[in-house]
N, C-alpha and C positions, 0 to 999 in steps of 0.2 A: 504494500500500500504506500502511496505516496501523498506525503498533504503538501496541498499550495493555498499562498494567500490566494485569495479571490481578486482577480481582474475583471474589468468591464465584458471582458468576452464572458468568464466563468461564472460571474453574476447572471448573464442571457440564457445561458444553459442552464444554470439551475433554477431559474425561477417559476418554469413551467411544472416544477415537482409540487409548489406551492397553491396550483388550482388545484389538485385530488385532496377529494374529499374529507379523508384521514389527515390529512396534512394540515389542513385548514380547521380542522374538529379538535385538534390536541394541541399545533402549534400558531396556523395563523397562514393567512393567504400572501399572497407573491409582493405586498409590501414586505412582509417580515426580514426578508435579506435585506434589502437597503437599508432598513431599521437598525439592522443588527451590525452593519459596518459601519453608520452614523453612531452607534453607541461605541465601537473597538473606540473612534477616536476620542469622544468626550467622558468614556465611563470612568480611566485612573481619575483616582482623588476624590472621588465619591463616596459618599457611606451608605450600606445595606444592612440593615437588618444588624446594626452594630458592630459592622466590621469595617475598614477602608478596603476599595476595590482598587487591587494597584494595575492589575492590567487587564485586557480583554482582549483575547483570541480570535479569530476565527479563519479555519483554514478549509477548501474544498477538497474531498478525497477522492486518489483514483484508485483505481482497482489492476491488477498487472495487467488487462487488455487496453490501458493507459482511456477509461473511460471515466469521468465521474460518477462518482457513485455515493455520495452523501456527501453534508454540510452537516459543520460542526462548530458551536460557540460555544467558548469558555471563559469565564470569567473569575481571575483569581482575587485572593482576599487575602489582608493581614495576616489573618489568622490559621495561614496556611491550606483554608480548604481555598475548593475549586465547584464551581456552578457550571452546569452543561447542556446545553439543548443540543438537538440533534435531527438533521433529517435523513433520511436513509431513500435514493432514486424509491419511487412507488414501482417499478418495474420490474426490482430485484427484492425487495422486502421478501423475509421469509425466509433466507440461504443462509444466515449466519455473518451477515457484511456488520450488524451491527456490531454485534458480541466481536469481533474482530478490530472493531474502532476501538470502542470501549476499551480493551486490552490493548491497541497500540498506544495510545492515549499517556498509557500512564510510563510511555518511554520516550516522552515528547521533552527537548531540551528547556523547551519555555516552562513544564511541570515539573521541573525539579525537582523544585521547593513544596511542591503540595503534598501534604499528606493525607488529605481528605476530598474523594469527590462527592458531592451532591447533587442532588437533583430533587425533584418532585415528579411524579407518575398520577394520572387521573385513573381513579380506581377503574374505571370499566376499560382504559388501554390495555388488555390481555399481552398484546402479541409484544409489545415497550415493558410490560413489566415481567415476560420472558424474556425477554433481550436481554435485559438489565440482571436477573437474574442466574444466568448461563454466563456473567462475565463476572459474576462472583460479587454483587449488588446485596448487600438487606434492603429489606421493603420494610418501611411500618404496615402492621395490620388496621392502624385507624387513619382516617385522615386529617390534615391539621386543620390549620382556623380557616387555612383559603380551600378545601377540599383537596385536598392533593395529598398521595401518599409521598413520605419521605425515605427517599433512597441514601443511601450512603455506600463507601466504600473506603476502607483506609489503604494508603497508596505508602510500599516498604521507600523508606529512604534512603 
């Protein structure tokens, strides 16, 4: 697998993953990448949820038939965790590409530092909270105040 930052070209490729259905039900329609590159630049120095955000990621993935094959945004924190959305091409869903990110992920030079990923899962995404699970993820069994289960994983330093 190969991650790149996203370019104007690799923004036009991926943003058609963002009209399916699933895509727009859990993460949000084909504004959400330009959103999420507008956030990479203004997010450091910001505070969430009690922590400072010192940097924000985002890279496109290919797959060895040198294809795009998912987006991925991560946002790191003071406090060593790490925050993660993810889209996975709708075309491939199903094969194991996420659980595959997920574990590259945590040998990325910009993760270092983190010891913790997070994330949030909407209880009824099944197929995200296998994904997430199969890459060695806890789930909460309840959901928190926004609805959402909480994912974790600690990352060896």
């Amino acid at each position: 697998m190969r991650f790149e930052l996203p370019t104007e070209k690799l923004v036009v490729a991926v943003e058609p993953w963002f009209d399916d259905a699933e895509t727009i039900r859990y993460l949000g329609g084909p504004e959400w990448v330009r959103a999420s590159l507008a956030l990479m630049r203004k997010t450091p120095g910001l505070e969430l949820k009690g922590s400072l955000v010192l940097a924000r990621h985002v890279w496109v993935i290919f797959n060895e038939e040198d294809r795009p094959v998912a987006l991925v945004d991560a946002e790191l924190y003071e406090d060593g965790a790490t925050a993660l959305a993810m889209v996975v091409a709708p075309s491939i869903r199903s094969r194991g590409v996420g659980q595959r990110i997920l574990i590259a992920l945590t040998e990325r030079e910009e993760l270092k530092n983190v010891q913790t990923i997070i994330g949030g899962v909407e209880p009824e995404n099944a197929a995200c909270r296998a994904c997430l699970k199969k890459a060695g993820f806890t789930i909460s069994e309840e959901p928190d105040e926004e609805g959402m289960l909480v994912v974790e994983k600690a990352v060896k330093i």
